[in-house]
C-alpha positions in Angstrom: -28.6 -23.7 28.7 -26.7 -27.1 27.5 -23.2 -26.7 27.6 -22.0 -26.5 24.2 -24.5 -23.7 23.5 -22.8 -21.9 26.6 -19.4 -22.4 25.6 -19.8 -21.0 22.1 -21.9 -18.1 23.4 -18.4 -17.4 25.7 -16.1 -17.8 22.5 -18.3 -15.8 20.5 -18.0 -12.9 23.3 -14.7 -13.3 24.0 -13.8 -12.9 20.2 -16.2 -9.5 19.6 -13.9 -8.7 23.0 -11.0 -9.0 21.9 -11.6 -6.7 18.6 -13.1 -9.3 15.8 -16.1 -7.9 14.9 -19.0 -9.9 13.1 -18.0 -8.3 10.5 -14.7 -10.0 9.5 -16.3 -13.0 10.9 -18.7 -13.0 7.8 -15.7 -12.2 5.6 -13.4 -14.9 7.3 -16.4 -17.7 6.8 -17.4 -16.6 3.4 -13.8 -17.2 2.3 -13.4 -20.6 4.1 -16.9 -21.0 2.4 -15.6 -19.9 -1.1 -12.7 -22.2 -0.4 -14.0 -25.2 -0.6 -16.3 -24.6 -3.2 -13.1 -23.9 -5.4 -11.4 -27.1 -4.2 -14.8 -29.2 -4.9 -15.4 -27.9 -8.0 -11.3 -28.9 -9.1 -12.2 -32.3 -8.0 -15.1 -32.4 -9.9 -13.5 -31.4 -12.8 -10.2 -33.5 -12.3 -12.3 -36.8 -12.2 -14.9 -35.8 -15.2 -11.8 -34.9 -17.4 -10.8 -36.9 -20.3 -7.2 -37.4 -19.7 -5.5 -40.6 -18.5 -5.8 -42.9 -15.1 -2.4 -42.0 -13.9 -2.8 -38.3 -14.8 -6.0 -37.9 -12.9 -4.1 -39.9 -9.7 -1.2 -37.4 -10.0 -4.2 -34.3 -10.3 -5.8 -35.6 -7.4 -3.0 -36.1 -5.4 -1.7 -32.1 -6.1 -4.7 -31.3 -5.1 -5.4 -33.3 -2.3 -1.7 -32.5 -0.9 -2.2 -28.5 -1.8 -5.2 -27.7 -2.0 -5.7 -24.1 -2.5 -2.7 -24.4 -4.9 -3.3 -27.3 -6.9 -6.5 -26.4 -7.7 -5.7 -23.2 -9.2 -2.7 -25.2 -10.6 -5.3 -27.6 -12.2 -7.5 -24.3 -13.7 -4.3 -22.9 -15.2 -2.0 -25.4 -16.7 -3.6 -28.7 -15.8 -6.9 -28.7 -17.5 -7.0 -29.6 -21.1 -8.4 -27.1 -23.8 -12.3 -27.6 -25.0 -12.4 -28.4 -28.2 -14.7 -26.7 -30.6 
């Protein structure tokens, strides 16, 4: 068996050993997976957004510098209205 397989066989064993189940595995990688969806999709939106250069720079930086924050900073208060 090549070594990397090995090893992460071992950390896999050692973690159901020392009480985290597959279950909160799934949770804890569905989250981190949810994560960055939700920070992708605020970068998406920052840089298709119809607001100045120096704006978007300042958006991108939040974000960049918090993510988890500044994107739901840039959801909230950042993004401008649709207009109908």
């Amino acid at each position: 068996m090549p070594e990397h397989l090995s090893t992460a066989l071992n950390l896999s064993q050692n973690a159901a050993a020392q009480g985290l189940g597959i279950g909160l595995i799934i949770v804890l990688v569905a989250a981190g997976i949810g994560f960055l969806v939700f920070f992708f999709v605020a970068l998406v939106s920052i840089v298709g957004t119809d607001i100045g250069c120096g704006a978007k720079i300042l958006w991108l930086l939040v974000v960049f510098c918090l993510p988890f924050l500044g994107s739901l900073l840039w959801f909230v208060v950042g993004r401008p209205a649709r207009e109908r």
